[in-house]
N, C-alpha and C positions, 0 to 999 in steps of 0.2 A: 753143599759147601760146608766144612767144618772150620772152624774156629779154634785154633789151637791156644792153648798157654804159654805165657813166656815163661820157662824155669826159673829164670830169677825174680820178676818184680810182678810175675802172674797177671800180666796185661795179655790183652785179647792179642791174637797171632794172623794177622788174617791171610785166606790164600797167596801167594805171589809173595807174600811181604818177610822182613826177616832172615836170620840165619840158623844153621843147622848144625849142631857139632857132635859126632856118633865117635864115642870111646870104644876102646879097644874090643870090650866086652860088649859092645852092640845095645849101651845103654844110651839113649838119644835126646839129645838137650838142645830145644828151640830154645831161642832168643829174639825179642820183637826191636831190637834196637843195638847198635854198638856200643853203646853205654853198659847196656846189659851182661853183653858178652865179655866186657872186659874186666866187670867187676868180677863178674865168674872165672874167667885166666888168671885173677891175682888174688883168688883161690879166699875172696869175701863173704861173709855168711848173712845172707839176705833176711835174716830176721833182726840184724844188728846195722843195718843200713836205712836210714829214715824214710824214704821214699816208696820204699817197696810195700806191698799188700801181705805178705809176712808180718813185718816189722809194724803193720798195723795192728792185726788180729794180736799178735802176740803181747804187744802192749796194750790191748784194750779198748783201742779207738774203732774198731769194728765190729761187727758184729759176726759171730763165730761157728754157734750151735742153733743153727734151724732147719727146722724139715723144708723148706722152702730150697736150699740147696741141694736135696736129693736130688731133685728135677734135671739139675744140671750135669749127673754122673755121666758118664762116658758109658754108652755103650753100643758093642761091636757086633748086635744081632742084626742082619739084614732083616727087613719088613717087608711082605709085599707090598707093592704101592696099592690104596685105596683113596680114592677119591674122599668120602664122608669120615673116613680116620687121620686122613691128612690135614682137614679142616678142624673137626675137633681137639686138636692135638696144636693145630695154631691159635684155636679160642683157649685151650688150656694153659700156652704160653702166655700168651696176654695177663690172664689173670695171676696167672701165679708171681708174673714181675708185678704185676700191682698192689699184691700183696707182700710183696718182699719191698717193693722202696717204703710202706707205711710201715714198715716193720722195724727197717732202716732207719725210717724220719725217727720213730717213738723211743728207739736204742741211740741214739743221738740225743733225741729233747732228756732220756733220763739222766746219760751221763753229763749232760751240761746244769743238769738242776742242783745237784753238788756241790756245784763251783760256785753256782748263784748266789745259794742261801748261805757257804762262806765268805761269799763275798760281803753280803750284805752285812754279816756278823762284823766285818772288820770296819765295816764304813761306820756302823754304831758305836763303836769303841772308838773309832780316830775321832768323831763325834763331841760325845765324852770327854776326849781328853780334851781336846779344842777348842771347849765351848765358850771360851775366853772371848775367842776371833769373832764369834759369833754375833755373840748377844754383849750390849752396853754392860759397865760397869754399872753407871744407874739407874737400868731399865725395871727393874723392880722397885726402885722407891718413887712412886708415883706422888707418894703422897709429897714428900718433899719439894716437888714441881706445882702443885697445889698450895701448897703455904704463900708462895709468892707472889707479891701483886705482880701483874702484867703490865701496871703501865712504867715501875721504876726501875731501873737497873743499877 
């Protein structure tokens, strides 16, 4: 069973499902949805469209250059069938996604830590300027609360 890509938003294709659109020149463009297909007919560029897996990579929010996507190349060599290569070859899939979503998680945790430690820098400044709201006007003269007797007002 192969799994194809959608041209435009590079979602999985799966047998049966989708459509199929072959240009003049015998260049052939799946699509996994109508959505898809119609943003491609009104001739939109999928790395400028928010949704798409382009549009990710290219702005940043994915992750792009790993050996871990070699694995997934296309290729058109027939194999003999082997029972003990067939197995290894699915224990070598397993691991190689387990090693791609930790790879994933850690290209995620680092572009979010960025945003953290600005954040934080801002929250200290509004802070700062603030601190009005905060804290008493005469919460540091204690001593002056001290002078007074307690029992007369």
């Amino acid at each position: 069973m192969r799994i194809e890509k959608c041209y435009f938003c590079s979602g999985p294709i799966y047998p049966g499902h989708g459509m199929m659109f072959v240009r003049n020149d015998c260049k052939v463009f799946r699509f996994c949805k109508s959505k898809c297909h119609k943003n491609f007919k009104k001739k939109r560029n999928p790395r400028k469209v928010r949704w798409t897996k382009a549009f990710r990579k290219a702005a940043g929010k994915e992750l792009t250059v790993d050996n871990s996507f070699e694995f997934e190349k296309r290729r058109n060599e027939p194999v003999k069938y082997q029972r003990e290569l067939w197995n290894k070859t699915i224990d070598a899939m397993k691991r190689v996604e387990e090693i791609k979503q930790k790879r994933q998680a850690k290209f995620i945790m680092n572009r979010l830590k960025k945003n953290k430690e600005l954040q934080k820098v801002q929250d200290i400044k509004e802070v700062k300027q603030n601190i009005h709201l905060i804290r008493a006007p005469l919460a540091g003269n204690e001593s002056s609360d001290a002078d007074k007797p307690q029992g007369s007002s």
